[in-house]
VOPAGU-2260 file (C-alpha; in pm, 1 decimal, decimal comma):
REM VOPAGU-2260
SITE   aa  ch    i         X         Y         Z
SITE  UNK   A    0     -65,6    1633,4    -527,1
SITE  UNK   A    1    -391,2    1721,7    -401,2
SITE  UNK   A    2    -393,8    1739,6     -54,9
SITE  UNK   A    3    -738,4    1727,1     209,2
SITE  UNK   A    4    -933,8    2021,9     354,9
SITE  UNK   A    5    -978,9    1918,3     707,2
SITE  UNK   A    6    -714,8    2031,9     931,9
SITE  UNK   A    7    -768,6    1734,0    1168,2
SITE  UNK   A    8    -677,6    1470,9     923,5
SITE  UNK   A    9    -401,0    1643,4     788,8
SITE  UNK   A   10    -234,8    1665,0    1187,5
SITE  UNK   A   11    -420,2    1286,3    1246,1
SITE  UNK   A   12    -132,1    1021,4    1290,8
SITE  UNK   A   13    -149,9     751,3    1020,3
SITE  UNK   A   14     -58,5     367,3     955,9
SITE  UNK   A   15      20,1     265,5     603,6
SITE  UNK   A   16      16,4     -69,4     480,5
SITE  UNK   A   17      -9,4     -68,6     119,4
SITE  UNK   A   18     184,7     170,1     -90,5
SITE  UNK   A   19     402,9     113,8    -372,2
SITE  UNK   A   20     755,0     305,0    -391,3
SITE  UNK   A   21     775,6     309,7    -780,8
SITE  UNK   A   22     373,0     467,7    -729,3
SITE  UNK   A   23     474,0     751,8    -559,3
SITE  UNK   A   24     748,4     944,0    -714,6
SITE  UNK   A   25     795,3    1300,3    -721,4
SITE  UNK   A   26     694,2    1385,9   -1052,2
SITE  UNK   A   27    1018,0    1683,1   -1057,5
SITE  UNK   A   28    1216,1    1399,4    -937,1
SITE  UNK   A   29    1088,0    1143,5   -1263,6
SITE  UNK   A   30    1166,8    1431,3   -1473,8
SITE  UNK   A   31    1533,4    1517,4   -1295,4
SITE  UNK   A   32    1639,0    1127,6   -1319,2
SITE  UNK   A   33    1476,7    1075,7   -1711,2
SITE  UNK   A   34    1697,3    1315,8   -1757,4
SITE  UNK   A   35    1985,6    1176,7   -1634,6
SITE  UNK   A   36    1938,1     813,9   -1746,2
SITE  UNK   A   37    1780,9     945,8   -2095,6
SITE  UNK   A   38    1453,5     797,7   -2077,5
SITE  UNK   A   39    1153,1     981,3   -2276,4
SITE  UNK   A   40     881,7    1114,6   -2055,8
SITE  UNK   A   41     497,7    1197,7   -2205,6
SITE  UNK   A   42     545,7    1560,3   -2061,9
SITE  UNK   A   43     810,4    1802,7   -2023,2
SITE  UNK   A   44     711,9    1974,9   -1717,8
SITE  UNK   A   45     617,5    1856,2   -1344,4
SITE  UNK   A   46     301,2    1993,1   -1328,8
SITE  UNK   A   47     218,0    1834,5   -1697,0
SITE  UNK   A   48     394,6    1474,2   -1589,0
SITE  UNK   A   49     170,0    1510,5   -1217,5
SITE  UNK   A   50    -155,7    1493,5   -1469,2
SITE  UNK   A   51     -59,4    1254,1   -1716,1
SITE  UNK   A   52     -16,7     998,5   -1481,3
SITE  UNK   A   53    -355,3    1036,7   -1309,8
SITE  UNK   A   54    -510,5    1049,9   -1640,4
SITE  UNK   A   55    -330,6     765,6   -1814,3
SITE  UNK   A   56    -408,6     556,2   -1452,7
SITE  UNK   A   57    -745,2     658,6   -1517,5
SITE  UNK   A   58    -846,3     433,5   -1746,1
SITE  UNK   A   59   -1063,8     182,6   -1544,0
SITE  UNK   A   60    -849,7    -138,6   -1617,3
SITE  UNK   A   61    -616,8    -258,3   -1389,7
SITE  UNK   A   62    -388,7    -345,5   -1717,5
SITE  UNK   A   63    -344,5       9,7   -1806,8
SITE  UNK   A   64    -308,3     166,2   -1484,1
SITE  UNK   A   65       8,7     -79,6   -1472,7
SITE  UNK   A   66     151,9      44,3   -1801,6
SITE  UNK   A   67     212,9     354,6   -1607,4
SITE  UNK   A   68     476,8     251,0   -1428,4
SITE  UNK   A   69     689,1     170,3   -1680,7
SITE  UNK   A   70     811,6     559,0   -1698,0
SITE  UNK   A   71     882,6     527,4   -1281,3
SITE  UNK   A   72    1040,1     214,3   -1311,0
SITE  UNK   A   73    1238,3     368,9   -1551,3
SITE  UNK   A   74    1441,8     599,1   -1373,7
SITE  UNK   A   75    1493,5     346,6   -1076,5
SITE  UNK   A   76    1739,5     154,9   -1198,3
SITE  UNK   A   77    2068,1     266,5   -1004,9
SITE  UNK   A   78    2151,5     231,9    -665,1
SITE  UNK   A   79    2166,6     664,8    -590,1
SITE  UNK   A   80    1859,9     683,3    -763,4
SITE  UNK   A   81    1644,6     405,6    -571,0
SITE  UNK   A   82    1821,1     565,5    -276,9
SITE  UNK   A   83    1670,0     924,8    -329,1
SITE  UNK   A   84    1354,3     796,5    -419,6
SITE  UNK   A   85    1323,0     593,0     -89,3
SITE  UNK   A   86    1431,3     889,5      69,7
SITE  UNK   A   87    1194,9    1114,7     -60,8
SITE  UNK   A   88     902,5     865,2       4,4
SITE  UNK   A   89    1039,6     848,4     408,6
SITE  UNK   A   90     981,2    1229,5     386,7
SITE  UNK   A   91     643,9    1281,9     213,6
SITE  UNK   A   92     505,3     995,3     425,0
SITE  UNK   A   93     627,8    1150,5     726,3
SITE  UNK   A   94     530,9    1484,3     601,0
SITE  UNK   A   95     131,9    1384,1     567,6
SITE  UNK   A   96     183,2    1267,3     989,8
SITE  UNK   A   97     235,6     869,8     875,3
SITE  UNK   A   98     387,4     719,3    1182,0
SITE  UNK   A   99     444,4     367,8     988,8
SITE  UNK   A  100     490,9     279,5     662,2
SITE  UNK   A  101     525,0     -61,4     472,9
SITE  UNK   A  102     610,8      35,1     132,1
SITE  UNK   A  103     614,9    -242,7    -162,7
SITE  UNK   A  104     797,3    -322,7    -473,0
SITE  UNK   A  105     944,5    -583,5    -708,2
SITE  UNK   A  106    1348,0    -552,5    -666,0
SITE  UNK   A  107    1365,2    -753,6   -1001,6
SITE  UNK   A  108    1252,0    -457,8   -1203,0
SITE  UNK   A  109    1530,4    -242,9   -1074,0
SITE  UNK   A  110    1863,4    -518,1   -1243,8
SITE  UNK   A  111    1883,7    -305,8   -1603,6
SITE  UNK   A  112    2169,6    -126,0   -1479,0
SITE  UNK   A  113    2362,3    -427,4   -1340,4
SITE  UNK   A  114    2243,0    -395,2    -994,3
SITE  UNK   A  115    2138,5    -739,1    -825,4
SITE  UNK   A  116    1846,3    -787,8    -614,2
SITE  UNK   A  117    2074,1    -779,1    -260,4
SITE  UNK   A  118    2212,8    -400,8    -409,8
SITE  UNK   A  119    1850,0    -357,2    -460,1
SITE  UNK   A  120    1739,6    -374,1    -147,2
SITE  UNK   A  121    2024,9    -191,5      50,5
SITE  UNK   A  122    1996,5     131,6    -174,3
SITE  UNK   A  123    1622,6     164,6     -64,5
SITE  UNK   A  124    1668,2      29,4     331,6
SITE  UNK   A  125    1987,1     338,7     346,9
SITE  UNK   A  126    1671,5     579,8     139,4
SITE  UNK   A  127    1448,0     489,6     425,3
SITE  UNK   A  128    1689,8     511,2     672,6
SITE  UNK   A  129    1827,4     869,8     525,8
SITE  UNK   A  130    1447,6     983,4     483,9
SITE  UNK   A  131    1355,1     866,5     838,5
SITE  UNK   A  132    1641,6    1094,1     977,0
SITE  UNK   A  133    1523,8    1372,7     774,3
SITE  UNK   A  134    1159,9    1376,8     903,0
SITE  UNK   A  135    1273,2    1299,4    1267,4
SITE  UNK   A  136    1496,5    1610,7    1290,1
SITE  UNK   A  137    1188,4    1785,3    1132,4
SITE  UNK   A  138     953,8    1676,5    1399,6
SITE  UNK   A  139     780,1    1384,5    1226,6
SITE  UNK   A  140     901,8    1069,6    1333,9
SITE  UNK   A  141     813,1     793,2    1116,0
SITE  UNK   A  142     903,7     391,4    1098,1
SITE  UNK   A  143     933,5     305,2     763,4
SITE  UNK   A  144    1002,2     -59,0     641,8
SITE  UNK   A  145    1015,5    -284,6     303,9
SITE  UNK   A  146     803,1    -501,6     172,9
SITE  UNK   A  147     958,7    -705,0    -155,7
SITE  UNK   A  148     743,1    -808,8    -431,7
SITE  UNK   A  149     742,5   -1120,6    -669,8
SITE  UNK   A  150     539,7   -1075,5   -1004,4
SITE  UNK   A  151     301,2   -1304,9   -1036,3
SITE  UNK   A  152     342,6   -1325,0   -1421,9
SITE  UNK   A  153     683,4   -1429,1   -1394,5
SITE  UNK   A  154     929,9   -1724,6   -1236,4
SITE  UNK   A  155    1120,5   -1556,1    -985,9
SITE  UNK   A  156     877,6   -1546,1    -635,5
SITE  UNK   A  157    1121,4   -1800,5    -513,4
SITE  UNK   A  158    1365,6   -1624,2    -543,1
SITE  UNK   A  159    1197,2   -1318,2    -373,9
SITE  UNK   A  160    1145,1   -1486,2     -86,4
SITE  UNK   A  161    1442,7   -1590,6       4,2
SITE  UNK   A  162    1552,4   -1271,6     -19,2
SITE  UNK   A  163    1293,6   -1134,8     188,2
SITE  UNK   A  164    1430,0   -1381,7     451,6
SITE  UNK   A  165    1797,9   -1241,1     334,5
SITE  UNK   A  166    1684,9    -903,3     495,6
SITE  UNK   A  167    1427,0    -925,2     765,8
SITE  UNK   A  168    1650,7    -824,3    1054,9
SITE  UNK   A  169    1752,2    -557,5     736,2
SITE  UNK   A  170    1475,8    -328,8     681,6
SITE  UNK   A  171    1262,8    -568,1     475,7
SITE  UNK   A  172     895,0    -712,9     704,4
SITE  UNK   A  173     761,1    -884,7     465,6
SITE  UNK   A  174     666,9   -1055,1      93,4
SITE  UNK   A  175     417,0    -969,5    -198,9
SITE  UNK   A  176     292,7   -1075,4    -509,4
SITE  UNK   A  177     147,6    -843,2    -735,6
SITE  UNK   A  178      95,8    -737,5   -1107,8
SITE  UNK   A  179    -241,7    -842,4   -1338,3
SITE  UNK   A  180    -496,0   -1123,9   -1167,0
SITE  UNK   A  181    -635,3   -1266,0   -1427,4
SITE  UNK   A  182    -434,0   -1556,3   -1582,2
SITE  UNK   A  183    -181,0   -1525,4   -1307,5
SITE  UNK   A  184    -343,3   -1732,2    -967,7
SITE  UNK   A  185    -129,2   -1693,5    -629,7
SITE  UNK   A  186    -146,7   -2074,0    -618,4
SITE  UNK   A  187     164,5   -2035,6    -926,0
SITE  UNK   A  188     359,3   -1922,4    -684,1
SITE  UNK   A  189     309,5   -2199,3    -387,6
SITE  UNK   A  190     654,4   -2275,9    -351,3
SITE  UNK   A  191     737,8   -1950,1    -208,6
SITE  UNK   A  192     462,1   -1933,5      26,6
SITE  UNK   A  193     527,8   -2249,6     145,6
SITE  UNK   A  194     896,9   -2187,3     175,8
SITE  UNK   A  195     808,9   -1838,2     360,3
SITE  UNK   A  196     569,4   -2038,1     589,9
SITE  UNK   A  197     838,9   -2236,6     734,0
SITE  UNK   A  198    1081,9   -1946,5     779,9
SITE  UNK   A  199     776,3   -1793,1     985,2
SITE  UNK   A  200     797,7   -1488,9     766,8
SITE  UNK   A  201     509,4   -1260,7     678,6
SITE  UNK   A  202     350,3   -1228,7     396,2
SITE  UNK   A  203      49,3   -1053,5     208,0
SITE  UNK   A  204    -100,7   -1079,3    -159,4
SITE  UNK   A  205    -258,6    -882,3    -400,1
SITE  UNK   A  206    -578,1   -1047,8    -443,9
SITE  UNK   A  207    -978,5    -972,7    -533,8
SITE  UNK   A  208    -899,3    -649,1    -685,5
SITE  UNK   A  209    -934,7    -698,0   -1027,9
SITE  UNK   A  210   -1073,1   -1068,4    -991,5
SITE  UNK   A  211   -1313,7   -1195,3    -752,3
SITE  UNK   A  212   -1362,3   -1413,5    -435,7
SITE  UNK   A  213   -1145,3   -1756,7    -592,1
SITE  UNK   A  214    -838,0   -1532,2    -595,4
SITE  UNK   A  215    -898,9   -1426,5    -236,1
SITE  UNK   A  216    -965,5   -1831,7    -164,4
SITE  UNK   A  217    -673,3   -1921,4    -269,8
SITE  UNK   A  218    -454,9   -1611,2    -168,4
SITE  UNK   A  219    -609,2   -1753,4     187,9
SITE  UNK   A  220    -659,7   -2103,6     188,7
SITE  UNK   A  221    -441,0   -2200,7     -42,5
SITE  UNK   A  222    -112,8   -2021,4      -4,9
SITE  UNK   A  223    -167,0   -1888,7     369,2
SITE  UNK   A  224    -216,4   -1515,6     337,4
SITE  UNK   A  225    -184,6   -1271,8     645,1
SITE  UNK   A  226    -302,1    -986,4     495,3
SITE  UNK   A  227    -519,9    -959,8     179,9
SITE  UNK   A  228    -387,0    -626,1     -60,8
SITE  UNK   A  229    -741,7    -512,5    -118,8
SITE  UNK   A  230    -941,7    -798,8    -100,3
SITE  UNK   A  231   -1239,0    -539,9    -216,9
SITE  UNK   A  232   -1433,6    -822,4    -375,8
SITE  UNK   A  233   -1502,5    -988,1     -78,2
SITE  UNK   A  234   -1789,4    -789,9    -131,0
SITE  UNK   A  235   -1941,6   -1028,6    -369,6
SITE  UNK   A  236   -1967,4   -1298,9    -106,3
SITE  UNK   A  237   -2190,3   -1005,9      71,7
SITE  UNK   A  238   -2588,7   -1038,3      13,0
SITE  UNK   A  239   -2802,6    -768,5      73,7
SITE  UNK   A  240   -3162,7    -775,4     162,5
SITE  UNK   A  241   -3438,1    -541,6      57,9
SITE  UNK   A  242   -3432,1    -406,1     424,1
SITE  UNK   A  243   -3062,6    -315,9     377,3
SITE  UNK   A  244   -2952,4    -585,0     595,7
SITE  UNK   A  245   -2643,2    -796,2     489,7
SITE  UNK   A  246   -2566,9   -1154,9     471,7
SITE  UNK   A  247   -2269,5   -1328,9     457,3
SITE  UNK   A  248   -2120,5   -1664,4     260,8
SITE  UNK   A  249   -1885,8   -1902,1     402,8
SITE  UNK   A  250   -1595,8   -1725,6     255,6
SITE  UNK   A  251   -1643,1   -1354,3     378,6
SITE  UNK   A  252   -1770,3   -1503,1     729,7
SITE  UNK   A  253   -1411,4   -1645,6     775,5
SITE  UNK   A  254   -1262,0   -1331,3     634,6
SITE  UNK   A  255   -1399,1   -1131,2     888,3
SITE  UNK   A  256   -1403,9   -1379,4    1181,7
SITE  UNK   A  257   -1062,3   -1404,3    1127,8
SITE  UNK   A  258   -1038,7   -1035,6    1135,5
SITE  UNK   A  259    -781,4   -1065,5     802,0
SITE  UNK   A  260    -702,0    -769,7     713,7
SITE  UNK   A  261    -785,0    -607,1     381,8
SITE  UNK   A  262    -566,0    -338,1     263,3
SITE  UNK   A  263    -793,7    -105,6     156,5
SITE  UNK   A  264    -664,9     195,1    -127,9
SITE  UNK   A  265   -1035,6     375,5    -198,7
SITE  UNK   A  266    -901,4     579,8    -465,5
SITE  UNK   A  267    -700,1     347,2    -667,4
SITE  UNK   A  268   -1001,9     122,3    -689,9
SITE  UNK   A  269   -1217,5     367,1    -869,6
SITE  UNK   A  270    -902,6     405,5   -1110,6
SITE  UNK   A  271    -906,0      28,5   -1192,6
SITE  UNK   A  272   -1284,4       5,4   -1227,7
SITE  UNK   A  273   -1276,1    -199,0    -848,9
SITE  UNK   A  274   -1539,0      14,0    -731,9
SITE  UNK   A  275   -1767,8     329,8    -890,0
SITE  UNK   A  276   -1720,3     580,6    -675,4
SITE  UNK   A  277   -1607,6     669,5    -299,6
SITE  UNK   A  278   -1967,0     627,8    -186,8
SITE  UNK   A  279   -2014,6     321,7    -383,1
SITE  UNK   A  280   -1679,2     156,9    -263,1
SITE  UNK   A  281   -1760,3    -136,4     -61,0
SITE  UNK   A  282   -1512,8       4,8     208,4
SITE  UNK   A  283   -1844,1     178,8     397,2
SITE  UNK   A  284   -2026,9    -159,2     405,6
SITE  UNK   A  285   -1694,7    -358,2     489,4
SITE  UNK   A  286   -1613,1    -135,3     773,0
SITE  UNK   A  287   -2027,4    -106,6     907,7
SITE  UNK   A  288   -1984,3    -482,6     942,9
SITE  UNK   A  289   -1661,7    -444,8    1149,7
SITE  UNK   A  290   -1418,6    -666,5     877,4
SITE  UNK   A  291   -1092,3    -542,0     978,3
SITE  UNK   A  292   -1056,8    -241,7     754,7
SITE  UNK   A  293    -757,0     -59,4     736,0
SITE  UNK   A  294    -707,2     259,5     455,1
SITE  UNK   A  295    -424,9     296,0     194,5
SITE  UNK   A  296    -308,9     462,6     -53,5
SITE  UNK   A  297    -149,6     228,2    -294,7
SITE  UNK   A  298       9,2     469,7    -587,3
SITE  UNK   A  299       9,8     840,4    -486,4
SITE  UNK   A  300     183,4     943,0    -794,6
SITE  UNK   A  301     -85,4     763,2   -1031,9
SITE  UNK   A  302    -351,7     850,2    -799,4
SITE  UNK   A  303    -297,9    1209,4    -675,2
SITE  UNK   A  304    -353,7    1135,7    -323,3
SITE  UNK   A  305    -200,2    1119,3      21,7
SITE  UNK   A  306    -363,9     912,4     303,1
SITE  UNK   A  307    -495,5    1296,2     419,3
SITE  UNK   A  308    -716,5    1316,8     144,1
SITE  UNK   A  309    -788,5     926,9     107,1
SITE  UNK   A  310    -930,7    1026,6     500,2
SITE  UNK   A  311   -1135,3    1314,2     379,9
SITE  UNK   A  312   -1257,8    1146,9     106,0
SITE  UNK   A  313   -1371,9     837,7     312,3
SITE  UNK   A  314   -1572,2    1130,7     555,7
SITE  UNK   A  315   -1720,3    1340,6     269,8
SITE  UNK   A  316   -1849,1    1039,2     152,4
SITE  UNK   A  317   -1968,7     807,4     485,5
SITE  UNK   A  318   -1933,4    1115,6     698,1
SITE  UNK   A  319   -1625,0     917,8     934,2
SITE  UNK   A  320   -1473,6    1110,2    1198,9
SITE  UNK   A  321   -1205,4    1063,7    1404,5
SITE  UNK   A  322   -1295,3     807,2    1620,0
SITE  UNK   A  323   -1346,3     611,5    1280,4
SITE  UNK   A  324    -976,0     757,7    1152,4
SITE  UNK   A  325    -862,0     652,7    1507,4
SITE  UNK   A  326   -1016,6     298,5    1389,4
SITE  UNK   A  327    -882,3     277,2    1084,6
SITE  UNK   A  328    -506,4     347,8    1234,8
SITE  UNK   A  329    -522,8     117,3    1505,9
SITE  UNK   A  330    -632,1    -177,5    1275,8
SITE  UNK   A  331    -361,0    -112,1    1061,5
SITE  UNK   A  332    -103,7     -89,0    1317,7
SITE  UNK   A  333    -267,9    -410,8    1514,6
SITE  UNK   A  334    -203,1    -554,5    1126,8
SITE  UNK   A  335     149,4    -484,5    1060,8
SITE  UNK   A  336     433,5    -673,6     986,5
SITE  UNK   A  337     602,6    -545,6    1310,7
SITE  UNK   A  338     726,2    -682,6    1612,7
SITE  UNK   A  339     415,9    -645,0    1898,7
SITE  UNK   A  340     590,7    -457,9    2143,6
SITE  UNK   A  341     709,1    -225,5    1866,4
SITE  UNK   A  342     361,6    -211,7    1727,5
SITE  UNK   A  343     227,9    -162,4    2076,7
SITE  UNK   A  344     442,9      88,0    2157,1
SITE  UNK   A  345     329,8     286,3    1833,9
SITE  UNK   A  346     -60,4     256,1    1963,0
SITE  UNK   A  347      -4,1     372,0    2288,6
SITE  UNK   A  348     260,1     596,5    2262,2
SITE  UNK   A  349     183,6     759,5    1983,6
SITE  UNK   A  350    -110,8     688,4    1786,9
SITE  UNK   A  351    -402,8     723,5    2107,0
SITE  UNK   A  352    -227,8    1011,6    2253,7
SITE  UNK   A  353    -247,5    1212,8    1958,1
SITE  UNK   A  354    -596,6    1121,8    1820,6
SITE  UNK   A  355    -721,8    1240,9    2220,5
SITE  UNK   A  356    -525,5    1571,9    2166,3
SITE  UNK   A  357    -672,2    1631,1    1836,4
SITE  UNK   A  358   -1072,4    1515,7    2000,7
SITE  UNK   A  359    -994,4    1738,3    2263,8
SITE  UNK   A  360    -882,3    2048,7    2025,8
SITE  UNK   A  361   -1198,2    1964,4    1828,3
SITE  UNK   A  362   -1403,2    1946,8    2129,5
């Protein structure tokens, strides 16, 4: 994993929203379980696996970058294995000063082995909970929670939402969809929005990542999304004048009046062909014009990153500090799928104290 230069954003508290669990794998750990299970692996040794999967997510299509996870996905597929790899995640998150975590996935790709999507779901919550332990006894206190994910090319987002209703006093905050836009409109999957809407559960969706502003219409209007998971091509309801100043359409006026928030993962974008590069990345223009911004990191297996260097990257490129880290945090954590007080708690205990220690060392 690559990890960031500056000191201060490696010690700066974080908030994650959007990060998948089968993206970010330890590749000695996807070699140790193919082993195990028997499942054939494109490289032989961890340093090897760690660059085919950039490489192979690499390829500018969102379609490709999601064949990757077919060798993660793999090796996920009993209960002691989803439970080490939860626990693992609790660990590096904490490890790279994450103080919350929502981390994603689709329980129905983890029922090869027998397992059903209840079994699913407790190996990972006991993970996090074994992972959380570990990195509080360490010194690094993290909250870690699930958020279950329908596919949108399949039948089952009913299904997954009951079940995320099953476990919300369980570990599990919220509901997803996610997998290929095109072809595959959140508006499929109505029934379980409307079904999560009266259970007043939360809910977010992958939307204008890989298609534009309709998906994020109807991911809003249509099916009642909190939270949009990127939502980068708002940027196309954006005009720009010759003068450099910005106008905005019906659509991106309500997104940001609304202060939805978009989950944000710089580095994955320019994987998928979202965005060009880090200075290109409509993230600087979203978060000049005060949309509610908040930074992931999506897959940190497929993209070699940490939220560290997804911070470093973001101030190489717009030249943010930490006020605009501190920013970034506290719009995630005024976004999560958290209780207030407990969210409260985390941006006044925790999250303001330590950004004015860190100003003050830097000062």
């Amino acid at each position: 994993m690559h990890q960031a230069s500056d000191d201060r954003f490696l010690r700066a508290p974080k908030a994650l929203l959007h990060d998948h669990l089968d993206g970010g794998l330890r590749p000695a750990t996807v070699l140790e379980l193919a082993a195990e299970v028997g499942h054939e692996l494109p490289a032989d040794t961890a340093a090897d696996l760690d660059r085919w999967f950039i490489e192979a997510a690499s390829s500018g299509t969102l379609v490709r970058y999601l064949e990757t996870f077919e060798h993660t996905v793999a090796v996920m597929q009993r209960a002691d294995h989803l439970h080490r790899v939860a626990a693992e995640c609790a660990q590096d998150l904490a490890a790279d000063k994450v103080v919350y975590a929502e981390v994603r996935y689709a329980p129905e790709q983890h029922l090869t082995n027998g397992l059903t999507l209840d079994e699913v779901v407790d190996a990972v919550r006991a993970g996090f909970e074994e992972g959380a332990a570990a990195a509080a006894a360490s010194g690094s206190p993290i909250v870690i929670r699930q958020i279950v994910t329908a596919l949108r090319h399949a039948a089952n987002s009913r299904e997954i939402a009951a079940l995320a209703v099953r476990h919300r006093d369980n570990g599990v905050c919220g509901f997803d969809i996610a997998g290929a836009e095109v072809g595959y409109p959140p508006t499929r999957h109505l029934n379980a929005f409307e079904y999560l809407q009266r259970e007043n559960a939360h809910f977010t969706i992958h939307a204008g990542e890989a298609f534009g502003l309709p998906s994020i219409w109807e991911a809003l209007q249509w099916c009642g999304a909190e939270r949009l998971g990127h939502g980068v091509r708002i940027v196309d309801d954006i005009a720009v004048d010759d003068e450099g100043e910005p106008r905005l359409g019906r659509l991106a006026s309500y997104v940001r009046d609304r202060r939805v928030p978009l989950e944000m993962c710089p580095s994955s974008n320019l994987q998928t062909g979202a965005a060009p590069s880090i200075a290109a990345h409509p993230i600087g223009l979203l978060t000049r014009m005060r949309f509610r911004v908040t930074v992931n990191t999506d897959n940190r297996l497929m993209s070699g990153t940490t939220m560290s260097r997804e911070m470093q990257l973001l101030s190489e490129a717009f030249g943010y500090g930490l006020d605009d880290m501190r920013w970034f945090t506290i719009n995630a954590m005024k976004s999560a799928f958290l209780p207030f007080d407990a969210r409260l708690a985390l941006i006044d205990d925790v999250i303001k104290p330590r950004y004015a220690a860190l100003a003050a060392r830097s000062g």
